[in-house]
N, C-alpha and C positions, 0 to 999 in steps of 0.2 A: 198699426192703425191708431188715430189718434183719440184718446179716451173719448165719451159723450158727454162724459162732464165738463171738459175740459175747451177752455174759452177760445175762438178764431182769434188768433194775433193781432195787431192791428198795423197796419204798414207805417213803416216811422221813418224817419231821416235823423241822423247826425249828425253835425259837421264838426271835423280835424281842423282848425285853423290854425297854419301854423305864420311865424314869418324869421326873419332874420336878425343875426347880428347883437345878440346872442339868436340862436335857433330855441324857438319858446312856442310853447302852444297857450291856446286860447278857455280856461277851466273857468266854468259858475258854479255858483250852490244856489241849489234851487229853494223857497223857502219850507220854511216846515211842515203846514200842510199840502204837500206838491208828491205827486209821483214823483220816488226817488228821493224822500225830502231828505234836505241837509248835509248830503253827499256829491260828491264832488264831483262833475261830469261835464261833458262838452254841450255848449247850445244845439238841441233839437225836440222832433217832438215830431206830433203823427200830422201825416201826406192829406191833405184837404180836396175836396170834388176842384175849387178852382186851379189847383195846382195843375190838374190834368187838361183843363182848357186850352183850346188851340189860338185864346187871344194873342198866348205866349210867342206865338211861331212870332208875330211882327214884332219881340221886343228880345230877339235871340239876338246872342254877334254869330252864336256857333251851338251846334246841339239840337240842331231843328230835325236833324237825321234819325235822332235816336227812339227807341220803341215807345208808346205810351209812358208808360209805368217808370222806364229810365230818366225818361225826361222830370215826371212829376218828383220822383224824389230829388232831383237833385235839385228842383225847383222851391221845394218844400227846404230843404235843407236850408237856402239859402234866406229862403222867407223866415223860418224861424230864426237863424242868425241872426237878421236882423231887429225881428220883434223883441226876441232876447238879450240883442248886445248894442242895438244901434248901428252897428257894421253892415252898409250894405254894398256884394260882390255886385259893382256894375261898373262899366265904363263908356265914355259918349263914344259915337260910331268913328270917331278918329284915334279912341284908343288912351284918351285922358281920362284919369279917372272924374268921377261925377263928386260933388259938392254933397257933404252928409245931407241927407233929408232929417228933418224930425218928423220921429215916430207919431202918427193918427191915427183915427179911427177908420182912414178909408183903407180901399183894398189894394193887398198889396202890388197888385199890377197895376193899380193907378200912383201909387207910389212911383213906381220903377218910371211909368209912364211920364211923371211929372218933373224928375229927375233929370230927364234926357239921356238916360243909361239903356245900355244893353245887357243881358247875362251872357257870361261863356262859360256853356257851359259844359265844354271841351277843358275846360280847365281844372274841371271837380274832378278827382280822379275815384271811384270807390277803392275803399281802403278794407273793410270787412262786412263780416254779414250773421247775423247774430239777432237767434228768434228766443223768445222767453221759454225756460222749461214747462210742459206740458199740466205739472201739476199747479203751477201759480195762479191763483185767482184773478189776474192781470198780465196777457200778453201781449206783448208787443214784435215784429219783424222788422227790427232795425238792419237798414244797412249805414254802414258806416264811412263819411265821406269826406275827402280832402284836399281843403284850397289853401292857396295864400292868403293871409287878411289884407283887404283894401289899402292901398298906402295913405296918410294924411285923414285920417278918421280915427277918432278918438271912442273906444268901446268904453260902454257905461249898460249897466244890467239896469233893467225895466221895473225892476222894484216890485213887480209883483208876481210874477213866475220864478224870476233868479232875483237875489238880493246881494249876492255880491259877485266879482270877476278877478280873475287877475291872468297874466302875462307868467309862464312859469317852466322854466326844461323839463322835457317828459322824464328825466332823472330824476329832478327835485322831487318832483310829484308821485313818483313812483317811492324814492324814499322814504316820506312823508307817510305812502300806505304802510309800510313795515310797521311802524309804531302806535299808527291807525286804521286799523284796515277796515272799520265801519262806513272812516268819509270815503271808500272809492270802492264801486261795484266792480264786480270779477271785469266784466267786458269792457271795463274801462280801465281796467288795471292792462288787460292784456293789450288793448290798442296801444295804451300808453307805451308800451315794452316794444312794441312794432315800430313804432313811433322812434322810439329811444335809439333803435339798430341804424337811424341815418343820424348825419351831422347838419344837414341844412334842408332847408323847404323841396331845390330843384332836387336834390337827390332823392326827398322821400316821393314825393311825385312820381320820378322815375319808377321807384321799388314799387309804388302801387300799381302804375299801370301795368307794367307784366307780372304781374303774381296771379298767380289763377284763383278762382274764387272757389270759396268751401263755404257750404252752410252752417254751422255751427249749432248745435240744439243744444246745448250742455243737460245733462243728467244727474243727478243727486245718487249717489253712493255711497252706498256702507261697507268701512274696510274691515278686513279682521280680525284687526284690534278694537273695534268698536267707534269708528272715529267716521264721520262722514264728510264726505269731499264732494265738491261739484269738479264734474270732469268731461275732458268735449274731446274730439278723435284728435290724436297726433298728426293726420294729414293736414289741417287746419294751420299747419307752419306757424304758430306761436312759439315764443320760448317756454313755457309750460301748459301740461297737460290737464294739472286735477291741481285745487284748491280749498283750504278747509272752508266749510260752509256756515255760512256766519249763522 
C-alpha cells in the first residue's frame, strides 16, 4: 500500500525518436531550473485535460480505436515533442509529410489543425513504463514512447524548457553516462540500452511492439556492504537490474 505521505504520480509521456542512417535518437538538456535540470533525456512531459479531447478523433490518420488514456499519452507525447523540439509527427491525409509549423501560443490542436496534418498514431509504438519511486517528493507515471522523427524538419529546442538538443547513437550516449552518470537518469540510461539492442528505427519499432509491458517502480536499496542501489524486477527485460544511486 502506497505510503500517505507520499505524492499521486502524475501521468507523463516521453518520446524515443529515433531515425536513420546513422540510427540516432533525439536527446535535450533541459535548463537548470527544470525538472530534471541539466540532465540529458528525451522530449516529454505531463498528459494535459486537452490531450484527452475527442476534438482529436477528426485530426487522427489512425489511433481513433484506442482506450482514452492510450490515446492521450501518445497524444501528449507528441505535442511535447513538439513544443520542445519543433518536430512535429503529422502527415497530410495523402500521406506527405506536412510543412514545419512555428511554434505559438495557440493550441496545439489548432496547430495540427492549421498544418493540414493528421497524427498516426498507430505508429508511436510504447516502448516502457516507469513510475517515480514512492519516496520522492515529485512523481511522475511515465510511459515511454517511440516514433520515427518527421522527415525534412529541422529540430531546434525552445530555449526555455530544453536549451540544447542533439542527434546521437544510444551507444554514444550510453558511453558518455560511464564517465558521467549525473547527465543521464537510471530510466534513461536503461531505455537507452533497450534502444542500443536494435540497429535501425524499423527494427526497434518491431522489438517494441511485441515486448509485453512491465511496470517498473524502482526501489532504493541498501546492500551489505553498505552501498545503495536503485533496483527494479528482473522481469522488466532490461540489460540491468540495480544501479548505484546517485
Amino acid at each position: 500500500m502506497q505510503p500517505s505521505h507520499s505524492p499521486e504520480p502524475r501521468l507523463a509521456a516521453t518520446m524515443v525518436l529515433v531515425r536513420d542512417d546513422p540510427f540516432e535518437v533525439l536527446m535535450v538538456r533541459r535548463h537548470a531550473k527544470a525538472v530534471f535540470a541539466s540532465a540529458l533525456v528525451f522530449p516529454g512531459g505531463a498528459v494535459d485535460d486537452d490531450d484527452y479531447s475527442d476534438e482529436w478523433l477528426a485530426h487522427l490518420a489512425s489511433g481513433s480505436d484506442l482506450d482514452r488514456t492510450e490515446r492521450a499519452l501518445r497524444i501528449a507525447g507528441i505535442r511535447e515533442t513538439f513544443e520542445e523540439t519543433a518536430l512535429l509527427l503529422a502527415t497530410r491525409p495523402d500521406g506527405s509529410p506536412v510543412d514545419q509549423p512555428e511554434r505559438t501560443d495557440a493550441r496545439f490542436i489548432d496547430i495540427v489543425r492549421t498544418s493540414g496534418g493528421l497524427l498516426h498514431l498507430d505508429k508511436v509504438e510504447h516502448f516502457g513504463h516507469w513510475i517515480t519511486p514512492e519516496a520522492a517528493p515529485r512523481r511522475f507515471d511515465t510511459h515511454f514512447l517511440l516514433a520515427q522523427a518527421p522527415k525534412r524538419q529541422q529540430a531546434v529546442p525552445d530555449g526555455a524548457e530544453t536549451v540544447e538538443l542533439e542527434w546521437a547513437s544510444p551507444a554514444e550516449v550510453i558511453e558518455r553516462a560511464k564517465t558521467d552518470a549525473q547527465s543521464i537518469m537510471f530510466p534513461t540510461l536503461l531505455n537507452l540500452m533497450r534502444l542500443a539492442e536494435s540497429t535501425d528505427s524499423e527494427t526497434a519499432l518491431a522489438a517494441a511492439h511485441g515486448r509485453l509491458r512491465v511496470t517498473v517502480l524502482p526501489e532504493v536499496e541498501t546492500r551489505d556492504d553498505g552501498s545503495t542501489v536503485i533496483a527494479i524486477p528482473a522481469d522488466a527485460g532490461y540489460e540491468i537490474t540495480e544501479y548505484p544511486f546517485p
